[in-house]
DRENKOLGU-877072 format. One record per residue (C-alpha): x, y, z; residue number from 1; chain. Coordinates in pm, 1 decimal, decimal comma, m for minus. Layout:
# DRENKOLGU-877072
((X Y Z) NUM "A")
...
//
This chain:
# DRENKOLGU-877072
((13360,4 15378,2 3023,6) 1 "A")
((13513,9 15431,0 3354,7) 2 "A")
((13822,3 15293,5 3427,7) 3 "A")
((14001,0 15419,7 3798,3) 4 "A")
((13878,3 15758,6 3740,7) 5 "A")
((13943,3 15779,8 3410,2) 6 "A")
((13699,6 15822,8 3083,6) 7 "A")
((13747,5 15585,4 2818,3) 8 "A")
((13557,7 15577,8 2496,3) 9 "A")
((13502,6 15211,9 2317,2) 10 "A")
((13721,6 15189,2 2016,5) 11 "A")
((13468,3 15180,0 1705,6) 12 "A")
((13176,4 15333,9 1888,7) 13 "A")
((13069,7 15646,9 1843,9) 14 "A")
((13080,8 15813,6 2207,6) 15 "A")
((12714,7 15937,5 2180,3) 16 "A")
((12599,7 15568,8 2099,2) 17 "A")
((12812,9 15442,6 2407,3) 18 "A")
((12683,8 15672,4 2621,5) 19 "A")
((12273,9 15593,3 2529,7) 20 "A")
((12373,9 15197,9 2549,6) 21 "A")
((12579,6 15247,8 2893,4) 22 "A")
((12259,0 15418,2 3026,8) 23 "A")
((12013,6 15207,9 2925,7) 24 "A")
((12223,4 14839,7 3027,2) 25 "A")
((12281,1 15008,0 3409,5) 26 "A")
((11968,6 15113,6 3486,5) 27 "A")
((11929,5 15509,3 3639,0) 28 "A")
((12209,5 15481,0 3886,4) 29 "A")
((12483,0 15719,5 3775,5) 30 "A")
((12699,1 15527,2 4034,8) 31 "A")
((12688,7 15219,2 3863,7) 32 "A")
((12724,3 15276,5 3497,6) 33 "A")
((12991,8 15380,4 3239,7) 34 "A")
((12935,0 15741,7 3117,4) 35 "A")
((13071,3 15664,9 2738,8) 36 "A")
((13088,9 15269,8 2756,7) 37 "A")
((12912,9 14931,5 2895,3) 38 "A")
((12830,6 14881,7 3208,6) 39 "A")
((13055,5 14680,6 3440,8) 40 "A")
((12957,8 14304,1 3324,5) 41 "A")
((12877,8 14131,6 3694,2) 42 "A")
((12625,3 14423,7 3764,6) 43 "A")
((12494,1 14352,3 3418,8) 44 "A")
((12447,1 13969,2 3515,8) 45 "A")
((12343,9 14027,1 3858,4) 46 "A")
((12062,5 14313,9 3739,9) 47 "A")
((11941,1 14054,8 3470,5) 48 "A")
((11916,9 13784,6 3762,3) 49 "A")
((11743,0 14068,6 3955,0) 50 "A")
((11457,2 14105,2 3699,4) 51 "A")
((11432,0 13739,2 3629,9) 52 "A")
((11376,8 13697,6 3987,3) 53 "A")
((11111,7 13985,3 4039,6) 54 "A")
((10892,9 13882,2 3709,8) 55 "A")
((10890,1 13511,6 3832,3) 56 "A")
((10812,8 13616,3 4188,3) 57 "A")
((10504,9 13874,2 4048,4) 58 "A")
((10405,1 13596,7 3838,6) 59 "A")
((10355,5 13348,8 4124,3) 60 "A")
((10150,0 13590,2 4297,3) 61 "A")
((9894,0 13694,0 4019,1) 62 "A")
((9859,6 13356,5 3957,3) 63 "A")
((9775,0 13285,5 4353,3) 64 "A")
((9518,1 13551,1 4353,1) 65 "A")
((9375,4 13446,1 4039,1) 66 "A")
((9321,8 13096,7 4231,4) 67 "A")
((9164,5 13259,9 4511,8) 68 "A")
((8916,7 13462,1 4331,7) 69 "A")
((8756,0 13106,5 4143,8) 70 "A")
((8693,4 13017,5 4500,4) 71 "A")
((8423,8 13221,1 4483,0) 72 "A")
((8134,4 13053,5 4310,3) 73 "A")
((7857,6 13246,7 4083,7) 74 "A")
((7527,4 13170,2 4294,3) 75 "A")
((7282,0 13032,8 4049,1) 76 "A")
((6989,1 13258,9 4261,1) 77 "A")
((6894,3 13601,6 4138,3) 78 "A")
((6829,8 13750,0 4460,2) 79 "A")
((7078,2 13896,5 4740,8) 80 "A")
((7002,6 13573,0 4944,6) 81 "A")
((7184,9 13376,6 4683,5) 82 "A")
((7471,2 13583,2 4808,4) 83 "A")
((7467,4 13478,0 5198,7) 84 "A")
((7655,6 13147,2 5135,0) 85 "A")
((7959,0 13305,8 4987,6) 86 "A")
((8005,7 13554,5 5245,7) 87 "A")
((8262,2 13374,2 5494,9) 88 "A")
((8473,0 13296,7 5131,0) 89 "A")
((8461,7 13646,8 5031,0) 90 "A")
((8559,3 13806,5 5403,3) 91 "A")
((8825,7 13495,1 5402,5) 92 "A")
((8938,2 13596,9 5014,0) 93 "A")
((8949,3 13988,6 5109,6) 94 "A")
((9200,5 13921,7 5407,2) 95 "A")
((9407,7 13690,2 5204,1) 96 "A")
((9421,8 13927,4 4925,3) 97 "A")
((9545,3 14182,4 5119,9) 98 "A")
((9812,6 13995,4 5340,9) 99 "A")
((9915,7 13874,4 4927,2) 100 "A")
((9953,5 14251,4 4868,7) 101 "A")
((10158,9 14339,0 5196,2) 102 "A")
((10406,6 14056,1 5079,1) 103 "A")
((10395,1 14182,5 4713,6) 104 "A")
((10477,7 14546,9 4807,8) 105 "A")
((10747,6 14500,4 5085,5) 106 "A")
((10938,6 14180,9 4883,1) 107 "A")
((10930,6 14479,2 4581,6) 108 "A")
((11099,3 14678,1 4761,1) 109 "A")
((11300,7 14497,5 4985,5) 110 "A")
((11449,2 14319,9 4649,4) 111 "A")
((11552,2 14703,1 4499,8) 112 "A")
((11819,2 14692,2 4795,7) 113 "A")
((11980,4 14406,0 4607,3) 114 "A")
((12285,3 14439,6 4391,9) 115 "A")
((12341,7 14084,9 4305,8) 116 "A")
((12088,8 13733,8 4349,8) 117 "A")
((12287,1 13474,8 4495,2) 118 "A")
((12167,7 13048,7 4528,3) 119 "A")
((12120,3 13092,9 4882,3) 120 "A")
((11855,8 13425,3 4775,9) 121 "A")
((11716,5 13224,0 4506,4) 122 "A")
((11627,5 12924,2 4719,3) 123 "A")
((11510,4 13155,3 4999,5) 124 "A")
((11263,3 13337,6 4763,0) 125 "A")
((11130,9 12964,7 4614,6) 126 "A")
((11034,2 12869,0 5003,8) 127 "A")
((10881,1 13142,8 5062,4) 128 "A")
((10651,7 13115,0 4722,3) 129 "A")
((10598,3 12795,5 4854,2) 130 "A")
((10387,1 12909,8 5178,1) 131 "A")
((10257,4 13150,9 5004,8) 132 "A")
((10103,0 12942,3 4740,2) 133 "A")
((9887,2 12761,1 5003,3) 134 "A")
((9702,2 13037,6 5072,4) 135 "A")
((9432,0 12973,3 4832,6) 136 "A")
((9416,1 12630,6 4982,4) 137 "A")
((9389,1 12755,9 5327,2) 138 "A")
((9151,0 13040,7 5264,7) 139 "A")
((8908,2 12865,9 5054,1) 140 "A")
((8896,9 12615,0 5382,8) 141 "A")
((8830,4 12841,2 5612,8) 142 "A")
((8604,7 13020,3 5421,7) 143 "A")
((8375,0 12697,4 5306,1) 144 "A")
((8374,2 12602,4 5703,5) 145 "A")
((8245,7 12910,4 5801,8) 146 "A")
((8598,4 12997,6 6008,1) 147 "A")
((8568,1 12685,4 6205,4) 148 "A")
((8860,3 12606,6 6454,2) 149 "A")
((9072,3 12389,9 6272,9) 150 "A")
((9076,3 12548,1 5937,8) 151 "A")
((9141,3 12886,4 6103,7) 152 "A")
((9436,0 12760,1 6333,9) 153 "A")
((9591,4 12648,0 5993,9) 154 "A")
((9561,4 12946,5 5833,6) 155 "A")
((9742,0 13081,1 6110,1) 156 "A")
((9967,3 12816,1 6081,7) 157 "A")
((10077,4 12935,7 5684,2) 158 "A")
((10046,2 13279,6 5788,5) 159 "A")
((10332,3 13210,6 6035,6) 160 "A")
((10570,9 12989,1 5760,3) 161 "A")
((10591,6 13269,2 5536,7) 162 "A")
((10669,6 13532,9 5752,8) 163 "A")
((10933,0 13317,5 5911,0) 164 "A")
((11035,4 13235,6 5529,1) 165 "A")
((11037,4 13624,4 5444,3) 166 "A")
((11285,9 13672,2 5752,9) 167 "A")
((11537,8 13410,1 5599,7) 168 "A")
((11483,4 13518,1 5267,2) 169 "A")
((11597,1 13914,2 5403,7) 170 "A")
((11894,4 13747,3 5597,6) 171 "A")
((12005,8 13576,8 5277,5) 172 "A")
((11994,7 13966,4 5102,1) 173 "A")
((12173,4 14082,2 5440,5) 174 "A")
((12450,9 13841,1 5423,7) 175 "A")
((12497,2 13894,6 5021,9) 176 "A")
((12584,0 14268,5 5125,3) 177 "A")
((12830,8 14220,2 5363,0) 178 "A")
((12899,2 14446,0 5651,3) 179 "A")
((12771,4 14742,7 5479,5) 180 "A")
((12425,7 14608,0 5398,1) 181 "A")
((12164,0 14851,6 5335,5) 182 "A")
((11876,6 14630,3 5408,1) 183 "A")
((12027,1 14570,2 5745,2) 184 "A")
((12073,1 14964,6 5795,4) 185 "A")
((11675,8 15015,0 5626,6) 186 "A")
((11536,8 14715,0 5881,0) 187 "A")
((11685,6 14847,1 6211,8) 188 "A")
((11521,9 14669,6 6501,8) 189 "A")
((11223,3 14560,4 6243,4) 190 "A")
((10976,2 14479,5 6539,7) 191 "A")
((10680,9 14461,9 6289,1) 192 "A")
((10887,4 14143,0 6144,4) 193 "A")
((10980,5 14005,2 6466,5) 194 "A")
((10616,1 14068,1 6642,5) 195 "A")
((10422,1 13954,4 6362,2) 196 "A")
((10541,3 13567,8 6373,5) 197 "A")
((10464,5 13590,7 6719,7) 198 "A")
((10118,3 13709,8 6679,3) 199 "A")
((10033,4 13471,5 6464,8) 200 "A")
((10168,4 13179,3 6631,2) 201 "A")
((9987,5 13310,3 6943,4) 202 "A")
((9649,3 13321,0 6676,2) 203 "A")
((9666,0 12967,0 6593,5) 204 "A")
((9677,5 12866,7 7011,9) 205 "A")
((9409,1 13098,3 7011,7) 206 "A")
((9188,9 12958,0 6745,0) 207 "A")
((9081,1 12637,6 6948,2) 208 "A")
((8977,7 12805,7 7233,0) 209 "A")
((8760,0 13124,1 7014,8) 210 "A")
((8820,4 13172,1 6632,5) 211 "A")
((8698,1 13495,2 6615,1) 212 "A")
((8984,6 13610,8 6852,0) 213 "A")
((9241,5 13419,5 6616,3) 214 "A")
((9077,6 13599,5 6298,5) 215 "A")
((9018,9 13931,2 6502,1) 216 "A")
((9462,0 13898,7 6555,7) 217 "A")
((9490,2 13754,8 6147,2) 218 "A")
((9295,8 14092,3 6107,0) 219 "A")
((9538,9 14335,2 6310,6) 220 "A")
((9830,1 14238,5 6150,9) 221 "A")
((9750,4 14266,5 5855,2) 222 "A")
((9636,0 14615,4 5909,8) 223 "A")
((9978,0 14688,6 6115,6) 224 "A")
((10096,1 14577,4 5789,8) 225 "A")
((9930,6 14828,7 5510,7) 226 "A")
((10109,1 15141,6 5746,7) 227 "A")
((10295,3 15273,0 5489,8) 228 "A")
((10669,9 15147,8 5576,8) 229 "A")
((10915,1 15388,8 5373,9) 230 "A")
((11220,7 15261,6 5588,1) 231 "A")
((11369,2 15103,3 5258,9) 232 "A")
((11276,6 15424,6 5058,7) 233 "A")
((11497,2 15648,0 5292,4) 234 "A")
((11815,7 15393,1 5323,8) 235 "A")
((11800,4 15367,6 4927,7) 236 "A")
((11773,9 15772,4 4905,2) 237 "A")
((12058,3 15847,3 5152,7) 238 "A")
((12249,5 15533,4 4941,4) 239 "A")
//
């Protein structure tokens, strides 16, 4: 391994062995492994938390779209007229769906500029789950009540609790990485995370007055949203 600058091979291993193991415990980062030994044990931890993390967080969210998808009930007519009741549930499950899929992608890749998971990260990643996992709640109510008011103003309302919870949950990653943090250099002034709270808090206000002009703002964002964003992609190259 690498010890200040210097090569040292494991006593007892043979250095071609060391080398395959090294590369396979640290990952593809040349920066962060041993070239004939193991990697440094707190990355080792820390990338093991990492992955623990990311499976547990992908498996929350198949499981919420599975939930969202048994909202929508087989008709028990044969004809497309069958079809006309489940239409405010499906438009309601396709936005849903994709506002799941904007949080999937960007917590993937916002969690690839972390080095270590710390509590604070850990509990910051559980609250957001939390809001997230109402949304089959929320959709399949708006949905069933044909967008109504109420049910639409509380969609809003979720939609606003997890994107504040994403914002804490990228300040805990900020503060883990110190001065130098990459996510903080990838986010710069971030004004699709700092608008986007707004808008929907502005959407829920909105949704007493006309729905359609709350879902018609539910509907913007989202598609603000599915830009491509490779800010992370090109702090993590120039890394």
């Amino acid at each position: 391994m690498i010890d200040n600058g210097r090569i040292v091979i494991i006593e007892g291993r043979h250095p071609t062995t060391a080398a395959i193991l090294g590369f396979l415990a640290a990952g593809t980062n040349p920066c962060r492994r041993g070239l004939y030994g193991e990697v440094d044990e707190e990355i080792r931890e820390s990338n093991v938390g990492k992955g623990r993390l990311e499976a547990f967080s992908d498996g929350v969210l198949a499981i919420i779209i599975t939930i969202m998808v048994l909202e929508l009930k087989v008709p028990h007519g044969e004809d497309l007229e069958a079809l006309t009741p489940l239409v405010p549930v499906f438009f309601s499950y396709v936005l849903s769906f994709v506002y799941v899929g904007i949080y999937w992608n960007n917590h993937h890749h916002m969690l690839h500029t972390a080095h270590r998971v710390t509590g604070p990260i850990l509990w910051a990643n559980l609250h957001l789950l939390f809001w997230l996992s109402l949304f089959p709640f929320v959709t399949g109510w708006m949905g069933e009540n044909h967008f109504a008011a109420m049910p639409s103003a509380v969609y809003g309302g979720v939609l606003f609790m997890a994107a504040v919870a994403y914002w804490i949950l990228e300040q805990s990653i900020i503060k883990s990485q110190g001065n130098n943090s990459i996510l903080r250099t990838a986010l710069g002034n971030d004004w699709k995370g700092k608008s986007s709270p707004v808008a929907y808090a502005v959407a829920v206000l909105l949704a007493f007055w006309s729905p359609p002009l709350a879902q018609g703002i539910y509907v913007l964002v989202a598609l603000i949203w599915l830009i491509p964003d490779r800010r992370i992609e090109v702090a993590l190259a120039g890394e």
